[in-house]
Structures are given as C-alpha cells and as structure tokens.
C-alpha positions in Angstrom: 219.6 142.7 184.8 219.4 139.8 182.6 215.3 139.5 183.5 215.2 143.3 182.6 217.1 142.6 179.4 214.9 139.4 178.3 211.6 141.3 178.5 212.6 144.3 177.1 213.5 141.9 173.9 209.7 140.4 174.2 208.2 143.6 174.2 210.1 144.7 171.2 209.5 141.5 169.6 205.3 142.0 170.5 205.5 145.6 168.7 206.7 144.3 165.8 204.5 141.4 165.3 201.2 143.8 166.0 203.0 146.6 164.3 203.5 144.2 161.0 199.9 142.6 161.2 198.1 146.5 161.6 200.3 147.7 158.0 199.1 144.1 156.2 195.6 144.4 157.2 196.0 148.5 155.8 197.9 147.4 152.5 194.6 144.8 152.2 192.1 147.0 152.9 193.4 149.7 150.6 191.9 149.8 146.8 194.0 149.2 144.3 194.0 151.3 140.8 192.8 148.5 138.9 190.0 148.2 141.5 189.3 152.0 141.4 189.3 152.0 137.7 186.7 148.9 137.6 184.3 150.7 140.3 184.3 154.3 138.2 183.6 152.3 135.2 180.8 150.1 136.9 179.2 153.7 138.1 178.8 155.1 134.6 177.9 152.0 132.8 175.0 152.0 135.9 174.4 156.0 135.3 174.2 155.7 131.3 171.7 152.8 131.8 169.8 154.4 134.4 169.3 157.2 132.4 168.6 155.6 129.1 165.9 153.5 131.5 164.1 156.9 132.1 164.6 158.2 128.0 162.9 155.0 127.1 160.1 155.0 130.2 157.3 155.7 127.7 158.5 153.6 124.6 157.3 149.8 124.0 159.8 147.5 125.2 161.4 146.2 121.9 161.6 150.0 120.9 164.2 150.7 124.2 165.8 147.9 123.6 166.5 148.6 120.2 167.9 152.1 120.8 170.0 150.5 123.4 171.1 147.9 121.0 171.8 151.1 118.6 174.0 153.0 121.2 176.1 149.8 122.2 176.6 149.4 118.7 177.5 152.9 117.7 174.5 152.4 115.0 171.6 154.7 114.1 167.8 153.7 114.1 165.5 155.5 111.6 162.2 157.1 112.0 160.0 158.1 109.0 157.3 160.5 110.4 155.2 159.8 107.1 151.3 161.7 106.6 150.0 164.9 105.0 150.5 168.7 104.8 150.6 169.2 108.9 153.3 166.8 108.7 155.7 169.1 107.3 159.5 169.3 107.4 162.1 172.6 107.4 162.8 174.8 110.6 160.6 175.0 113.5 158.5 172.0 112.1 157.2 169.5 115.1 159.7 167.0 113.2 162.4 169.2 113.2 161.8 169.8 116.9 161.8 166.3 117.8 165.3 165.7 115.8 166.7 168.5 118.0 165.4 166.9 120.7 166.5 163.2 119.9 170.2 164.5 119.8 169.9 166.2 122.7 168.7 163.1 124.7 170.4 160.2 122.7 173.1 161.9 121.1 174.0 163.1 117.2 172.0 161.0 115.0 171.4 158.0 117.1 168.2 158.0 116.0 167.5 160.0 112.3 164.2 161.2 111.4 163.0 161.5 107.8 159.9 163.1 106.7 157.7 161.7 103.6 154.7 164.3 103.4 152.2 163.5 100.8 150.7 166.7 100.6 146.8 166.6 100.4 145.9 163.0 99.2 143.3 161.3 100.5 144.3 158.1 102.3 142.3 155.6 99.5 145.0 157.4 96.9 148.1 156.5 99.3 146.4 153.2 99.3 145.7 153.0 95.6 149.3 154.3 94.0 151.2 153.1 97.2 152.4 156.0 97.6 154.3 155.2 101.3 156.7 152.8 99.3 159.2 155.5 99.8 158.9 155.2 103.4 159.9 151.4 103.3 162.7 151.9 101.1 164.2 154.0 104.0 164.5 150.3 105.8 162.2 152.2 108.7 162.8 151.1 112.5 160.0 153.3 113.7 156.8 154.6 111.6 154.9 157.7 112.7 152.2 157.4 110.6 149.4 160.7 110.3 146.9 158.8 108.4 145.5 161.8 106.3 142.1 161.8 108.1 141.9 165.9 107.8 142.3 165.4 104.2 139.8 162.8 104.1 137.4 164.6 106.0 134.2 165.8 103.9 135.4 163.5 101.5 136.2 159.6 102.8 134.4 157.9 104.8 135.9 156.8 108.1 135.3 153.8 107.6 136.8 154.0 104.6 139.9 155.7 106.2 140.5 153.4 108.2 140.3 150.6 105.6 143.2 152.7 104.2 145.2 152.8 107.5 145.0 148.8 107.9 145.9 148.3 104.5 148.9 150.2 104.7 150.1 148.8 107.9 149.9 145.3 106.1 152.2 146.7 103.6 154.7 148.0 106.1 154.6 144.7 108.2 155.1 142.5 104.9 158.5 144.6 103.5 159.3 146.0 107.2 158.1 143.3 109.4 160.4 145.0 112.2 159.2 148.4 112.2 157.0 149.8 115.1 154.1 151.8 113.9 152.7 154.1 115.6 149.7 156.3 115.0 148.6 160.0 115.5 145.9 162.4 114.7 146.7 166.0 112.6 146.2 169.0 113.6 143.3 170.1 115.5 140.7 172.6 113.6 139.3 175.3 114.9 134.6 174.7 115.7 135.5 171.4 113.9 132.2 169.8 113.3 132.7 166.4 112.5 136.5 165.8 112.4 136.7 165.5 116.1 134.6 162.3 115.6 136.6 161.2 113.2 139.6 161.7 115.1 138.0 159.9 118.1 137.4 157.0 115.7 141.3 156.5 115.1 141.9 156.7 118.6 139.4 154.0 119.0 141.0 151.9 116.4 144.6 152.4 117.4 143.2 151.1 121.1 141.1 147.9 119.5 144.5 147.0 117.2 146.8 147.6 120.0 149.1 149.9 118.4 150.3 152.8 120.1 148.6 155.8 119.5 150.4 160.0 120.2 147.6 161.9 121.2 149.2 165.2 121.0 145.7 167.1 120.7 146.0 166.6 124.7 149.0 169.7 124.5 146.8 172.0 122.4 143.9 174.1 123.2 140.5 173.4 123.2 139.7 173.2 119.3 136.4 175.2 120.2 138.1 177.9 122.2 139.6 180.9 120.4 142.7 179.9 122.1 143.7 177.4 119.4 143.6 180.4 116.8 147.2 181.2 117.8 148.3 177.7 116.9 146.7 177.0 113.9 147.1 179.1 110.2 143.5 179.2 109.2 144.4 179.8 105.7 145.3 176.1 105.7 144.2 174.7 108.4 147.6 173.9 109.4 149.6 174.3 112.3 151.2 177.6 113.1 155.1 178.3 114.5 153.3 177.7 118.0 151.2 174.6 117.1 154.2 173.2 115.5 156.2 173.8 119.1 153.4 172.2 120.8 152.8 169.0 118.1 156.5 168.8 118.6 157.0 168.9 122.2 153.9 166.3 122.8 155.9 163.6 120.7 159.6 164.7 121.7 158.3 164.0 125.2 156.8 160.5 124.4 160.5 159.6 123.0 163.0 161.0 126.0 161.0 160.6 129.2 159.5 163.6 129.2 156.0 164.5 130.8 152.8 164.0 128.7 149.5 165.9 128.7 146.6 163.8 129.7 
C-alpha cells in the first residue's frame, strides 16, 4: 500500500512538472502588446514606403527622395509649370489636373504646383527681360519648363530657341542650383509643317543634355489625323477641354506611377 502510495505521489509530481513547463513555453511563445503594436507599426511604415516606391517609379532618384524627405517632414515641395499660352492655369487645365492628381497620390499639398504662363513671347524675349525670375522667386524644387517653341515657330530659329532654353536653365541652376528641370513640348498642331521638327529638335536636345524630357505628344492623336481636331481649339492653336485631360494625364502619370504612352 505504501508502494501504491509512493508512485501515485511521483506521478502527480511528473504532471506538474510537464504541466508547468507546456504553460511557460505558451506564456513565451505568446506576443505581447508591445510586440503586436511594434509589428503593425513595422507593416505600415513597410506599406507607406512600398507605395511611395511605386508613386516615385518614374521620377529621378533625388526627386523621390526629396518628396519622401517632404512627407517625413510634414513639408511641401513646389513645382512651377512655367511656358506659354498652352500652359495655362484655371479649371480643367492639364496643371490643374495634375494638382488633383498630386493630392490624390501624395496627399493635400505635399507637393504645390504654381503656374507662370508668359503668354505669347518668344523665348529670345524670356531670355532678354528675364522674364522667368518670378519662377525662381517661388524657391522652385521642380521646374516644368514649355520652352515657347510654338510661339517661336515661324519666327525663331531653333537654333536660336534653344540658345534661349540653355540660357535660362543657367539662370535657374545659378539662383536654384537644387531645382530639377525638366522639359516638354506644347501642344501638338493640327498638318503642322515644320513645328514637328522643331519639336523633334528639343527632344533631341533634352536627350544630348541629359535632362528629363515629358513627351506627352505620345497620349494625343496623330497631329495629321482629324482626330486631334477634338483636342485642339484651332482658333488658337491651343488645347481643348480634352487635350487639356490628355496633356494632363500624360504628366500626372510620370509623377504617381502611373502608365505612360510610348
């Protein structure tokens, strides 16, 4: 009886060890708040940079690091679309578009975009009066700069145009050293004869001084195709409501990931 007595006390005693070492390894293995807490916050920090990795996908390195700089600073960047006419500003304009569409993507005002249109000048007279001063008094981060070609055209040289172009980019690298300038045609013209060429020339240009170049003409219709009649007011030569949605769309896309016409 005493036998019976002594190894019923060792087979309690066996429980509870096992029965104590399987609740340890439980309270071990379960997470704590402060862990859950940490591992939620690690998955949106990795969500918010994932997706700010495919907002940027198209921009120049310094330019997504600078708007991620901007949000982790609760800051603003600004962007001064600067050119002629066709780069216009007021509702349904391609730069009102693309501010819609930066505070859809980045959020209210993250990055601001300001418009300095200088009307018809020719690009030797932006040159000459300095007449995109205004721009760099805005303190720019990013420069979208329609170089005036259409208003050139018939009149200026290309050549001469883009004399004007690398002139003004010295100015904005001297009082904005920063900034990122970037480069894009107007407005295509319906059975253009020679601004096509002259268009092509930028292109060519942007390519040879390796700054970045928004060739939005690749969203429009073919400028010789009645097609493009619908997109362009040919009282001016300027875009309609629909060549505006298209102008807009094209560089909207270039600045949030979006898909771009080849």
């Amino acid at each position: 009886m005493k036998n019976v007595f002594t190894y019923f006390v060792i087979i309690l005693c066996v429980i509870a060890i096992i029965g104590g070492k399987l609740h340890w390894n439980n309270k071990l293995d379960a997470p704590t708040s402060a862990t859950i807490g940490q591992t939620a916050g690690d998955d949106t920090d990795k969500a918010k940079s994932n997706n700010l990795a495919t907002l940027t996908q198209h921009l120049p390195e310094n330019l997504a690091k600078k708007i991620e700089q901007a949000q982790e600073e609760d800051t603003s960047l600004t962007l001064v679309a600067m050119g002629s006419h066709a780069t216009a500003e007021g509702e349904g304009t391609w730069t009102d578009i693309l501010q819609t569409r930066l505070n859809e993507a980045y959020g209210q005002g993250l990055i601001q975009v300001h418009v300095e249109s200088l009307g018809d000048d020719l690009s030797i007279t932006v040159v000459q009066e300095e007449e995109y001063a205004n721009a760099l008094d805005l303190n720019p981060d990013i420069i979208i700069l329609e170089p005036f070609i259409l208003n050139d055209n018939g009149k200026v040289a290309i050549d001469n145009t883009l004399e004007s172009i690398s002139l003004m980019i010295q100015a904005i690298q001297k009082e904005a050293s920063d900034a990122i300038v970037m480069l894009q045609p107007p407005n295509p013209i319906h059975n253009a004869v020679h601004y096509p060429s002259q268009v092509l020339a930028l292109e060519e240009y942007a390519e040879e001084q390796n700054i970045i170049y928004l060739n939005h003409w690749t969203s429009w219709p073919d400028y010789e195709s009645d097609d493009i009649l619908d997109y362009i007011d040919e009282a001016n030569e300027l875009p309609s409501d629909k060549g505006h949605q298209v102008w807009g769309n094209y560089i909207s896309n270039y600045f949030t990931g979006g898909k771009l016409e080849e």
